[in-house]
MIDOSE-1310 file (N, C-alpha, C; in nm, 2 decimals, decimal comma, always signed):
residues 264
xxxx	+0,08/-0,12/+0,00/+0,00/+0,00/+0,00/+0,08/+0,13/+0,00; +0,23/+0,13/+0,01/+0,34/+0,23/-0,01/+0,37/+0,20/-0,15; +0,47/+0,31/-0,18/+0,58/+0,27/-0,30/+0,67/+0,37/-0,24; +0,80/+0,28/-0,29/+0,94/+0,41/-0,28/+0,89/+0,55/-0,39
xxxx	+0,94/+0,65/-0,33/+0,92/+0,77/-0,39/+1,00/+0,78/-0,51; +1,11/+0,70/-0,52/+1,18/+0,74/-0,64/+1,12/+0,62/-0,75; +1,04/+0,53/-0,73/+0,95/+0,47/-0,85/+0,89/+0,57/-0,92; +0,82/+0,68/-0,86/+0,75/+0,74/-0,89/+0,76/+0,85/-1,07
xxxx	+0,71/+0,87/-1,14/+0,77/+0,95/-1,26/+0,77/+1,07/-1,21; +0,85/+1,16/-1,28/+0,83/+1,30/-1,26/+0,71/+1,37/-1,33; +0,64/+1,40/-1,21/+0,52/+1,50/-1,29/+0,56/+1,60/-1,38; +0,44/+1,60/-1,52/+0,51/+1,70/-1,59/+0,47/+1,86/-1,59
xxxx	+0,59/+1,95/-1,57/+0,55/+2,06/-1,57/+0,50/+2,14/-1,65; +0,35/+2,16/-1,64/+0,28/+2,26/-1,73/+0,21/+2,34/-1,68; +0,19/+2,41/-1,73/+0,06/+2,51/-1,63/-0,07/+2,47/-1,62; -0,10/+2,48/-1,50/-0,28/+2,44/-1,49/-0,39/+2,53/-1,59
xxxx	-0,51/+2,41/-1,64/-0,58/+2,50/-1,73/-0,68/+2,58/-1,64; -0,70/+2,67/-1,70/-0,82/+2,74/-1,64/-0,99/+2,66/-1,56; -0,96/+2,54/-1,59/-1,05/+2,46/-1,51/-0,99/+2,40/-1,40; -0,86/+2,37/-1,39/-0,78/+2,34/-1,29/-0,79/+2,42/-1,19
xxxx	-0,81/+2,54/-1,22/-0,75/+2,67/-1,12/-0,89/+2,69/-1,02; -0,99/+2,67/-1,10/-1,16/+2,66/-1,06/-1,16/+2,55/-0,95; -1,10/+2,46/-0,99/-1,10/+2,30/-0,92/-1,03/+2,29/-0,85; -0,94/+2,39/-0,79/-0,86/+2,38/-0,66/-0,85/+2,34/-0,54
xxxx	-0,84/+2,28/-0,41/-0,84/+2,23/-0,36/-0,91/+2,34/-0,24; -1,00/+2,31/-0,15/-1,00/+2,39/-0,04/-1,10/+2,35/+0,07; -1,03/+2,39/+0,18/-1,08/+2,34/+0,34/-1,22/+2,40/+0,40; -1,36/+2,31/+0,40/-1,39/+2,33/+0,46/-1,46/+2,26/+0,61
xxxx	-1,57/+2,33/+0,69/-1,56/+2,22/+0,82/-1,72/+2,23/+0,85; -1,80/+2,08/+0,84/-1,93/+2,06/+0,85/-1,97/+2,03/+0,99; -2,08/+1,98/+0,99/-2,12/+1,90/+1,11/-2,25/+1,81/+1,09; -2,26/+1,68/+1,11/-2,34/+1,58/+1,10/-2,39/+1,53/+1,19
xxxx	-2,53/+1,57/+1,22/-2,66/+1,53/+1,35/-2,65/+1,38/+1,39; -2,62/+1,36/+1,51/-2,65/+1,20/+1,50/-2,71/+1,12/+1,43; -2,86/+1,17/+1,44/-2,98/+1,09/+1,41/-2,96/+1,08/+1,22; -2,86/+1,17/+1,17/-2,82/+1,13/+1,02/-2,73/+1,06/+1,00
xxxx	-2,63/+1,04/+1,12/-2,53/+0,89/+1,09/-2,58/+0,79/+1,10; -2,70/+0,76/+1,21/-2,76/+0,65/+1,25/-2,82/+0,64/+1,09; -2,90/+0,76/+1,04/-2,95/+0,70/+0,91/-2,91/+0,63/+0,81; -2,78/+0,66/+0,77/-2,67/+0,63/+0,73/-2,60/+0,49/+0,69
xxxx	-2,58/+0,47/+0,86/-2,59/+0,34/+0,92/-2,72/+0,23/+0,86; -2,82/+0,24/+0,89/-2,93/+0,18/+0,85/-2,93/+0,17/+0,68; -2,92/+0,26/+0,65/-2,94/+0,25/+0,54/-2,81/+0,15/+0,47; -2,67/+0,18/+0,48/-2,57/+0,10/+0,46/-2,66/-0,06/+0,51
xxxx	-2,66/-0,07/+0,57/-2,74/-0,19/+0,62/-2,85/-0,28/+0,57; -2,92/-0,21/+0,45/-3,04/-0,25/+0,38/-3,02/-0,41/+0,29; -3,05/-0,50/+0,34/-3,00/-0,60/+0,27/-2,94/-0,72/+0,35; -2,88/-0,65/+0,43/-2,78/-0,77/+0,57/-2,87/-0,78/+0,64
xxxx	-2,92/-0,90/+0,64/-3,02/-0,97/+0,74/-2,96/-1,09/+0,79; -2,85/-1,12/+0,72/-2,79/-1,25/+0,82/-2,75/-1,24/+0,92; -2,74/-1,33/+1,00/-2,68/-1,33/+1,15/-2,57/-1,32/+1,18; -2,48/-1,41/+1,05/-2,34/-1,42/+1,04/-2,29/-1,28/+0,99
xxxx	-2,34/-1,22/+0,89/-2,30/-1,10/+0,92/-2,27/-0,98/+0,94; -2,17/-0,92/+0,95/-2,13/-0,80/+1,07/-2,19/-0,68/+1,01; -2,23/-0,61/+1,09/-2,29/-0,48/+1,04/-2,19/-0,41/+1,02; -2,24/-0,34/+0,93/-2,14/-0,21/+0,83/-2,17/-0,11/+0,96
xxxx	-2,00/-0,01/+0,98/-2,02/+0,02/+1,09/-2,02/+0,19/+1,06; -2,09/+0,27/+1,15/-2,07/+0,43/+1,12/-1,96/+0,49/+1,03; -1,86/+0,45/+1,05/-1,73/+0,46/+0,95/-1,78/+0,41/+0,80; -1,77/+0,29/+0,79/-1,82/+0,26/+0,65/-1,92/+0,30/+0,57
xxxx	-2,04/+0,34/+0,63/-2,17/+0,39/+0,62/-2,09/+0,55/+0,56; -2,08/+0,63/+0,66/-2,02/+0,76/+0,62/-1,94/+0,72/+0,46; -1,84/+0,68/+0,47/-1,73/+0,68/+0,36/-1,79/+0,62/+0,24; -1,87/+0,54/+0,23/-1,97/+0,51/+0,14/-2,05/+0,63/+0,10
xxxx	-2,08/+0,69/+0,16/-2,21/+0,83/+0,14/-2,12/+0,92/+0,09; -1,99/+0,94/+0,11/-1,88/+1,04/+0,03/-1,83/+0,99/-0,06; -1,81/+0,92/-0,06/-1,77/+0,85/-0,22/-1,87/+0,84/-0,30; -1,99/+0,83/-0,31/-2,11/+0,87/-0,40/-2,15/+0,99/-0,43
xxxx	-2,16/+1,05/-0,28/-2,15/+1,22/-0,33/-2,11/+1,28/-0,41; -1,94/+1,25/-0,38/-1,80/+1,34/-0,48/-1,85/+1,32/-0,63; -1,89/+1,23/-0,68/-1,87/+1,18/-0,79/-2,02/+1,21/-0,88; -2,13/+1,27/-0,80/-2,27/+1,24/-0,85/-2,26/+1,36/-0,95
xxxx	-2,33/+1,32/-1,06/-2,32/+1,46/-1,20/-2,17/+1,49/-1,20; -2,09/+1,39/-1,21/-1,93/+1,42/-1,19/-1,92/+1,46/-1,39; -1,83/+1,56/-1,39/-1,83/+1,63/-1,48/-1,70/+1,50/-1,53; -1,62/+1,39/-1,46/-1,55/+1,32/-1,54/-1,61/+1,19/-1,62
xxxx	-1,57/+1,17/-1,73/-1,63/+1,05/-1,80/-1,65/+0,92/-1,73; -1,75/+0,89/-1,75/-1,81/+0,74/-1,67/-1,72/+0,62/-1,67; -1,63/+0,58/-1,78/-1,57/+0,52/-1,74/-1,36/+0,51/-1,68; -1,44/+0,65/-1,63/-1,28/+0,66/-1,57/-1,31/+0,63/-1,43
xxxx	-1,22/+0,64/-1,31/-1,21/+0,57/-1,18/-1,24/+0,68/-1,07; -1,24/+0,61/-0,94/-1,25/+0,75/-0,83/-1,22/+0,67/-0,70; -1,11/+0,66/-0,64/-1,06/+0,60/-0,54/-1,10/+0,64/-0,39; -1,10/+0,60/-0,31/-1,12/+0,59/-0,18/-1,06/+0,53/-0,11
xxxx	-1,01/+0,59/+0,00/-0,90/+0,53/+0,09/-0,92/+0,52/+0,22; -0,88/+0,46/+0,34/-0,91/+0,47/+0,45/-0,83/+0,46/+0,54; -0,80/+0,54/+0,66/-0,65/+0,53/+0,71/-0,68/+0,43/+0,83; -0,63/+0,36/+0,86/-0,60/+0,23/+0,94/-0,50/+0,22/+1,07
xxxx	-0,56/+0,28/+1,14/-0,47/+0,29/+1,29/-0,39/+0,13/+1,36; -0,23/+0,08/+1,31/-0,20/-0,04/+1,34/-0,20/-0,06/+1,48; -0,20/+0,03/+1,58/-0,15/+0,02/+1,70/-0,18/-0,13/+1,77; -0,33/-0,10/+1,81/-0,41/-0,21/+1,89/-0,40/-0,35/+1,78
xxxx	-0,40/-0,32/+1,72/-0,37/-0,47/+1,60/-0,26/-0,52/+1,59; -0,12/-0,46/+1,63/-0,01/-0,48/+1,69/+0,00/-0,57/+1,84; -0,07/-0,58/+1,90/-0,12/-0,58/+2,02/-0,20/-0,71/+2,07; -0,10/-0,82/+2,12/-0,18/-0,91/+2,12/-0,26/-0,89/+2,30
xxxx	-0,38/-0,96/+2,32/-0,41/-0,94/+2,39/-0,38/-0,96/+2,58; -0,29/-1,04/+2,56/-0,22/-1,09/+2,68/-0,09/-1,07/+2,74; +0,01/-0,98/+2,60/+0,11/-0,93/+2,56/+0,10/-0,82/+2,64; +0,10/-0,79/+2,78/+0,11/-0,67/+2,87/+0,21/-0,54/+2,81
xxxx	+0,31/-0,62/+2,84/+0,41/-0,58/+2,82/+0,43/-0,49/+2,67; +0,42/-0,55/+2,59/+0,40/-0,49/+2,48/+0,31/-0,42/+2,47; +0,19/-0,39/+2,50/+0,04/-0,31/+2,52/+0,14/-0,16/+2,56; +0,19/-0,20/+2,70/+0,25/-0,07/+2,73/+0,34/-0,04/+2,64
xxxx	+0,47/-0,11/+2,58/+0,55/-0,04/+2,48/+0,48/+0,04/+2,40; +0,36/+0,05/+2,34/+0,29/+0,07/+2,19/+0,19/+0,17/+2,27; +0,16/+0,15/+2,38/+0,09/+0,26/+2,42/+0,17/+0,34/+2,46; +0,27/+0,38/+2,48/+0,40/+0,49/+2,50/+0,47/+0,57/+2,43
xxxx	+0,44/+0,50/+2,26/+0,51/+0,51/+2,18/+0,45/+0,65/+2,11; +0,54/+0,76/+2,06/+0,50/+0,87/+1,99/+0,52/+0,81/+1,83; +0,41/+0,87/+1,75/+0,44/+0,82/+1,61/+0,33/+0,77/+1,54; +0,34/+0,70/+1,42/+0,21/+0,67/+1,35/+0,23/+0,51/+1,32
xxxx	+0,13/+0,44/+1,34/+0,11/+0,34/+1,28/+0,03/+0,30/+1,20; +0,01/+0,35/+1,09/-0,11/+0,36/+1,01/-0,06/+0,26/+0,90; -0,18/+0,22/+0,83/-0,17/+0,16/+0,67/-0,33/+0,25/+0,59; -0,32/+0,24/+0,49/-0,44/+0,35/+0,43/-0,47/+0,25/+0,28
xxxx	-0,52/+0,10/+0,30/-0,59/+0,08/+0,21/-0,74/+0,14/+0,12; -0,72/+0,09/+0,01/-0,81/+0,17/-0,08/-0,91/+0,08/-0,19; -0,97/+0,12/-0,26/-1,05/+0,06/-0,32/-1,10/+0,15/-0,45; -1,06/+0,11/-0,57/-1,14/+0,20/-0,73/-1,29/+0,15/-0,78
xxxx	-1,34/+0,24/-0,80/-1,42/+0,20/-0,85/-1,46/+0,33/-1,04; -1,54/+0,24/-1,11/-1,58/+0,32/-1,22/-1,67/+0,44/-1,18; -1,69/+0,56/-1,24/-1,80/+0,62/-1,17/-1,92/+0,58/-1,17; -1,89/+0,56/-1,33/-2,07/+0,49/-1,35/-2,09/+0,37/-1,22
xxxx	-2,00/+0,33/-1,17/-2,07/+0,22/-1,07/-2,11/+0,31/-0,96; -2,05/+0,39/-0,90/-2,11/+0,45/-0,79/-2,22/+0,53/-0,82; -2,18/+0,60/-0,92/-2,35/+0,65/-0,95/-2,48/+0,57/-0,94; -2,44/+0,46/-1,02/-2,56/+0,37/-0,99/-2,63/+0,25/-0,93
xxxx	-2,50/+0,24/-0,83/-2,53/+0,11/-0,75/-2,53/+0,21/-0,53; -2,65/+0,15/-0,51/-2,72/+0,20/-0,37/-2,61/+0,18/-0,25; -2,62/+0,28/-0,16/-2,57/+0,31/-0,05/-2,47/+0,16/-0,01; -2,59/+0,07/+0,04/-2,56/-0,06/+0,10/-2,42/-0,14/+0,04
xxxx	-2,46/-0,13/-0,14/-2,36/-0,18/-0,20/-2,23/-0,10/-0,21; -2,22/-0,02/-0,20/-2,10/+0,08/-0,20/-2,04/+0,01/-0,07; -2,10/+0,07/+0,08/-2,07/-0,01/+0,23/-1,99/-0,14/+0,22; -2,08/-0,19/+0,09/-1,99/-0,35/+0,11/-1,91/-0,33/+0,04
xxxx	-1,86/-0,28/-0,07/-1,74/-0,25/-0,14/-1,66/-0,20/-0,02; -1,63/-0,11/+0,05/-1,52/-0,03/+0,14/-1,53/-0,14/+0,27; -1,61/-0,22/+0,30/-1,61/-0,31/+0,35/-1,52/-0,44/+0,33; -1,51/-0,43/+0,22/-1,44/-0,53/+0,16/-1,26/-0,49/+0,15
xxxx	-1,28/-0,36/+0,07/-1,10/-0,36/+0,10/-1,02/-0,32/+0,22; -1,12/-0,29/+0,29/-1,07/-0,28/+0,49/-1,03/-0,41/+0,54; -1,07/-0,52/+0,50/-1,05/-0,62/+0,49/-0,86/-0,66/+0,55; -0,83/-0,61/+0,41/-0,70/-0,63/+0,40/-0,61/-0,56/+0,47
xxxx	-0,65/-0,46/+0,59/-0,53/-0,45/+0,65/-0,58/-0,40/+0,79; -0,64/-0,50/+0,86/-0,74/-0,52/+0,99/-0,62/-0,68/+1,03; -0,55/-0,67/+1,01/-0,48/-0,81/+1,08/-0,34/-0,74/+1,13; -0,32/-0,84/+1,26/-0,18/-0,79/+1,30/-0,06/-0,85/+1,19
xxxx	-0,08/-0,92/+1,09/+0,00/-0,94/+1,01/+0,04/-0,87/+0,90; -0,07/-0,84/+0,88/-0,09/-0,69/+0,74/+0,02/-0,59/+0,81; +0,01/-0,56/+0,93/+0,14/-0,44/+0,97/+0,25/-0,53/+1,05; +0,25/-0,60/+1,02/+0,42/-0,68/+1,09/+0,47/-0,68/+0,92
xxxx	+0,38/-0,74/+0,80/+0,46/-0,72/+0,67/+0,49/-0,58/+0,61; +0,39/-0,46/+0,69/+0,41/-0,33/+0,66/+0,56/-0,26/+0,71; +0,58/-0,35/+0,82/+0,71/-0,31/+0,90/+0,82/-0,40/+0,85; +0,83/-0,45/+0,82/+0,92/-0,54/+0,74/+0,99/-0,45/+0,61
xxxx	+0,84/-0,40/+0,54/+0,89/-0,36/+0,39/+0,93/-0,22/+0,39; +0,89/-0,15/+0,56/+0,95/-0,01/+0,57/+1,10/-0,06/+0,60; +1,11/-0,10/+0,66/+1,32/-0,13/+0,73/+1,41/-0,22/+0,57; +1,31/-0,26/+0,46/+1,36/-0,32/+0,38/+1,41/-0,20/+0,27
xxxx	+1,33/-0,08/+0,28/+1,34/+0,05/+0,21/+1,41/+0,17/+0,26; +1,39/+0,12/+0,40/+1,46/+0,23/+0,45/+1,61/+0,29/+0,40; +1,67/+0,43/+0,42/+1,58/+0,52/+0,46/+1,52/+0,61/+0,38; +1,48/+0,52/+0,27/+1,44/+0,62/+0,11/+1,28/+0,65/+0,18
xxxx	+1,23/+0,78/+0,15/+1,07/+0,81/+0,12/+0,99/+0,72/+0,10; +0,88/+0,66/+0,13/+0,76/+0,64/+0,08/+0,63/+0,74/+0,05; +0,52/+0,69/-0,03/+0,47/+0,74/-0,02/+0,33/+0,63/-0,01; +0,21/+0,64/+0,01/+0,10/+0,61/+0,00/+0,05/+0,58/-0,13
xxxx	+0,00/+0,43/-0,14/-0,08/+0,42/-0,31/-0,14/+0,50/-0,36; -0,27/+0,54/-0,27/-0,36/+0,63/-0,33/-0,34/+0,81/-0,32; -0,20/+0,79/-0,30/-0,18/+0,97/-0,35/-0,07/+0,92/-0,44; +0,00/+0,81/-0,43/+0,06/+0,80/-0,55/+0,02/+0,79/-0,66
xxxx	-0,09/+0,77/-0,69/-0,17/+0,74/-0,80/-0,20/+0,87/-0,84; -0,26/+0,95/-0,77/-0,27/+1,07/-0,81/-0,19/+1,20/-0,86; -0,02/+1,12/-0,82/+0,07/+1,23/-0,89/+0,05/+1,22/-1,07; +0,04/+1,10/-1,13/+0,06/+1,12/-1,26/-0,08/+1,09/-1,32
xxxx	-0,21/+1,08/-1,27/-0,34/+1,03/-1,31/-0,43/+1,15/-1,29; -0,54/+1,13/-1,37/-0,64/+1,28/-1,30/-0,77/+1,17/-1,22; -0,77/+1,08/-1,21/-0,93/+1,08/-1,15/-0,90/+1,09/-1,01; -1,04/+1,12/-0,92/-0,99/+1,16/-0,80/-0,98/+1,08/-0,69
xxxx	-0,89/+1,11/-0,58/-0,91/+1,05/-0,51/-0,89/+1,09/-0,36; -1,00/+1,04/-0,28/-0,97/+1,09/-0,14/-0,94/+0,98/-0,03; -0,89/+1,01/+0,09/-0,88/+0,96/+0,16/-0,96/+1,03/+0,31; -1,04/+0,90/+0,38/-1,09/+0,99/+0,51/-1,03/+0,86/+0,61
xxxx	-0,98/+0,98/+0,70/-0,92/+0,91/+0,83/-1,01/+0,93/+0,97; -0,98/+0,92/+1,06/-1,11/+0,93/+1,19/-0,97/+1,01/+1,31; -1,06/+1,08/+1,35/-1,04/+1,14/+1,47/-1,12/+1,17/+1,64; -1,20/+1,00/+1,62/-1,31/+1,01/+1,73/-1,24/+1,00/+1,87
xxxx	-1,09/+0,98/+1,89/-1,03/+1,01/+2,00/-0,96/+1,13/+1,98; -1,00/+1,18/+1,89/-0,94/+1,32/+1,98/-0,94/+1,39/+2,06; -0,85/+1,41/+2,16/-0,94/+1,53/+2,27/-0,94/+1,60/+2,33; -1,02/+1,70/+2,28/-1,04/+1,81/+2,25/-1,04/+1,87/+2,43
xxxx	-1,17/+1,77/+2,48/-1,21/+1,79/+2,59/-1,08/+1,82/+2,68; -0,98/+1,74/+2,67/-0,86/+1,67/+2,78/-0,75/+1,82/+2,76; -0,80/+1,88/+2,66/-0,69/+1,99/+2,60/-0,71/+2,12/+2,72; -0,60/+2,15/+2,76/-0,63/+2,30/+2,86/-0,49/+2,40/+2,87
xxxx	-0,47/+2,47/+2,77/-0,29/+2,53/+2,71/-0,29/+2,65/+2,85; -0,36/+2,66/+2,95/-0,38/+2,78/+3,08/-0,48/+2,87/+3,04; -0,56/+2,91/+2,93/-0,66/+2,93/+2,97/-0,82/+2,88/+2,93; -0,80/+2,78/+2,97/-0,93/+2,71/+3,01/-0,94/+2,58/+2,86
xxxx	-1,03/+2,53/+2,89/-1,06/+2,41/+2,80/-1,10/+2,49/+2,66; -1,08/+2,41/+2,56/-1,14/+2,46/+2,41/-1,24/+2,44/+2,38; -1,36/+2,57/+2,31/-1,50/+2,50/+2,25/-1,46/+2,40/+2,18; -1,35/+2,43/+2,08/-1,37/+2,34/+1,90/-1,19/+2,31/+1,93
xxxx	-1,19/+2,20/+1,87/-1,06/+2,17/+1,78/-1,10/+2,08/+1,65; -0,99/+2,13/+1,56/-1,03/+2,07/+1,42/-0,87/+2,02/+1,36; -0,84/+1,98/+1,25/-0,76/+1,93/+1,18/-0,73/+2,00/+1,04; -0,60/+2,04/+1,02/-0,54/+2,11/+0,91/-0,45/+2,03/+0,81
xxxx	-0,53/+2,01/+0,69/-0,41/+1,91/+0,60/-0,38/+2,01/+0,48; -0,20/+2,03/+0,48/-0,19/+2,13/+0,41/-0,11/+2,08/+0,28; -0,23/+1,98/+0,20/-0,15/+1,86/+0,15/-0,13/+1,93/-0,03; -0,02/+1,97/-0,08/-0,05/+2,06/-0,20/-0,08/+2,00/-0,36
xxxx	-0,15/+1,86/-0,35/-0,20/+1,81/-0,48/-0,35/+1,85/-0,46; -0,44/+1,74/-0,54/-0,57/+1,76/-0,56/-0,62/+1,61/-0,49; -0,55/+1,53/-0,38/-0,65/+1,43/-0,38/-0,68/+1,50/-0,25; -0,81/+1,42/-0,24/-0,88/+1,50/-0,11/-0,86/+1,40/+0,02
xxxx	-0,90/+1,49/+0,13/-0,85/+1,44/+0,26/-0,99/+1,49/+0,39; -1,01/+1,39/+0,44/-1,11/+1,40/+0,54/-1,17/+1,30/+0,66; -1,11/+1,45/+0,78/-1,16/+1,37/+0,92/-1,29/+1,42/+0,99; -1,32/+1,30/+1,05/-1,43/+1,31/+1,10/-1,40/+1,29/+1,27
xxxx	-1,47/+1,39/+1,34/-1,45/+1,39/+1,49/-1,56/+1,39/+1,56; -1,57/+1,38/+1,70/-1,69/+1,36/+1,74/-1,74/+1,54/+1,81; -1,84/+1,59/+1,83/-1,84/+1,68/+1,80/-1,84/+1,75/+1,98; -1,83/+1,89/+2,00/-1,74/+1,92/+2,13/-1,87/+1,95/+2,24
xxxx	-1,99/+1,88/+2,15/-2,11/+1,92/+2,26/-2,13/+1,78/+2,26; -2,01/+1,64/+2,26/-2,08/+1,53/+2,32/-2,19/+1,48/+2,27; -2,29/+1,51/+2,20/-2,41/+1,45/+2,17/-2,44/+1,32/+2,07; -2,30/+1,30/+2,01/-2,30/+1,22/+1,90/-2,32/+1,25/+1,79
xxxx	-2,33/+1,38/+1,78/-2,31/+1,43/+1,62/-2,12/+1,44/+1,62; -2,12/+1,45/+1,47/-1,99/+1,43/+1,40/-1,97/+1,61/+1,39; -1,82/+1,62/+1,39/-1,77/+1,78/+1,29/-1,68/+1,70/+1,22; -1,71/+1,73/+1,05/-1,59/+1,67/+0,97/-1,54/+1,79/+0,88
xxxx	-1,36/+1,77/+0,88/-1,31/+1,87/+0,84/-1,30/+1,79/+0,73; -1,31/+1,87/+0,59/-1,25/+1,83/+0,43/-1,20/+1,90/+0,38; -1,10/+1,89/+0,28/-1,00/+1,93/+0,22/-1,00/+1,88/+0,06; -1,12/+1,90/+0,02/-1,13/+1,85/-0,14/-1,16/+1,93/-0,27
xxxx	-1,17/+1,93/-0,37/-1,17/+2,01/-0,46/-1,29/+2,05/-0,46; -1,26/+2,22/-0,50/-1,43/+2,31/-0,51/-1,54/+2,21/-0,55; -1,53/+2,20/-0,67/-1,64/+2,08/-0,72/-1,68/+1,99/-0,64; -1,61/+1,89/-0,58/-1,66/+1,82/-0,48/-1,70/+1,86/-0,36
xxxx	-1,68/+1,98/-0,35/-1,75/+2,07/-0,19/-1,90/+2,09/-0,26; -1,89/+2,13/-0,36/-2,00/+2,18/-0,41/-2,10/+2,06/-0,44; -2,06/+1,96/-0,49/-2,15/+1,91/-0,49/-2,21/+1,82/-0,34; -2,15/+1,79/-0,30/-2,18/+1,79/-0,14/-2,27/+1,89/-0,11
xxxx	-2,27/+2,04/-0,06/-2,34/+2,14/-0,03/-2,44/+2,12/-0,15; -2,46/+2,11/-0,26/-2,59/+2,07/-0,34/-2,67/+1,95/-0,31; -2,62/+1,79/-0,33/-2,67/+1,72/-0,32/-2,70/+1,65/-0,17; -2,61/+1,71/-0,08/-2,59/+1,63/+0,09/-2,64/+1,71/+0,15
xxxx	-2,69/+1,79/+0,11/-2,73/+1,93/+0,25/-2,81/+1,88/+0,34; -2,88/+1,78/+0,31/-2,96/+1,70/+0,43/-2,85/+1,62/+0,55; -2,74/+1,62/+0,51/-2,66/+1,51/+0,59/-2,55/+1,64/+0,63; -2,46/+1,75/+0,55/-2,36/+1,79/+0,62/-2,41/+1,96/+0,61
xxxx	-2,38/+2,05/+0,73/-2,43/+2,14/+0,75/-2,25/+2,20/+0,81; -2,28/+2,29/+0,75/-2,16/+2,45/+0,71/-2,17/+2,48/+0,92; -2,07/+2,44/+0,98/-2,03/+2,47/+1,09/-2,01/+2,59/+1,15; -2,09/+2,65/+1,21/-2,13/+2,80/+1,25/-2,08/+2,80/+1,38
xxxx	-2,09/+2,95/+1,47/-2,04/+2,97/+1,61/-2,22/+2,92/+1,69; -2,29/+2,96/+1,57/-2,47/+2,95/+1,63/-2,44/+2,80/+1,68; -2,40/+2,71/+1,59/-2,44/+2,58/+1,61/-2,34/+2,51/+1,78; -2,21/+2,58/+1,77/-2,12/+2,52/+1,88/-2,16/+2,57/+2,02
xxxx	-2,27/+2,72/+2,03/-2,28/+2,76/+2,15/-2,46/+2,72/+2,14; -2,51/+2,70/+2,09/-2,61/+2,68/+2,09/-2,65/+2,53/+2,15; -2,78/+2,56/+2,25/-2,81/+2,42/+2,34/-2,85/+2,29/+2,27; -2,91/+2,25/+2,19/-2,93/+2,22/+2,08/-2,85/+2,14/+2,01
């Protein structure tokens, strides 16, 4: 799910066209009602009635609903691709359960353990195949790196490379390709609450990705009034803000000071 940086080709230097410059990348920061994740949820869910198996979880459900979004009336031809990624925290999967000792090494430790599997699809498929089925698509390539083995071979092929650059599949892909691609990570332990720099605790904290291509980036946190609604920060191209704020306005709402101090 890495590649060395120096596989990579050199992007070619040209000037962006005047639709490029429209399409630029930029940060904005929502907030999503509980009772529309739960829907979310449910709805990812339409279909799974077996016992055996596991519900598609808040996470999935969301990342499903954005990946359909970005792409709905997508001004790119149907049969080009649109990737999705998801970042994968190795720690606790590192972590055998009885391995004390180790629990504490890895809970001590400063740094990232992440892997960020991904998944393509055509657009025409997302356009026209329903919530549920998308869920089980991102369902499916999570799959592959939910094992403590998936990051014992991830650490293997970092110290095999070392100490050249990597980079991530799904932004490597997007140095020499145009279809789009994002990645959403989670930040439901962040916290916000536990934060106090001497003068007093914070209404809000949010996340800054000052990442300078076009694939997009998006966390989701839990929101600073406790209630189980989400604030998710994004960092994706105008167009895909836009179509979000056109087609999603029922699900993600423009993050105001009314809505953080308000009881409600």
């Amino acid at each position: 799910m890495y590649v060395p940086i120096s596989t990579l080709p050199c992007p070619k230097n040209q000037s962006p066209a005047p639709e490029d410059n429209e399409q630029g990348a930029m940060s904005r920061i929502y907030y999503i009602k509980a009772d529309r994740i739960n829907e979310l949820q449910t709805l990812a869910n339409n279909g799974n009635n077996s016992a055996k198996e596991k519900r598609r979880t808040k996470l999935e459900a969301f990342s499903a609903f954005l990946w359909k979004t970005i792409v709905f009336e997508n001004a790119h031809a149907d049969d080009s691709y649109c990737r999705l990624g998801i970042v994968v925290d190795g720690r606790s999967r590192l972590i055998d359960g009885d391995e004390k000792e180790a629990n504490n090494l890895i809970g001590s430790y400063f740094g990232n353990v992440l892997s960020i599997p991904y998944g393509e699809k055509k657009i025409e498929e997302l356009k026209e195949n329903t919530l549920s089925w998308m869920a089980n698509e991102v369902h499916e390539f999570l799959q592959s790196a939910l094992t403590k083995e998936h990051f014992l071979g991830l650490i293997d092929w970092v110290e095999e490379h070392r100490p050249e650059p990597a980079l991530t599949k799904i932004y490597a892909a997007r140095v020499t390709e145009e279809e789009p691609a994002v990645v959403v990570s989670s930040g439901q332990h962040f916290p916000t609450k536990k934060m106090d720099f001497g003068w007093g605790v914070p209404v809000f904290g949010s996340y800054h990705f000052p990442w300078g291509g076009k694939s997009g980036y998006v966390m989701q946190m839990p929101s600073p009034k406790e209630n189980g609604d989400w604030v998710v920060y994004m960092h994706l191209l105008k167009g895909q803000l836009e179509l979000i704020e056109t087609n999603a306005a029922h699900v993600f709402s423009l993050l105001t000071s009314d809505y953080l101090f308000s009881s409600t």
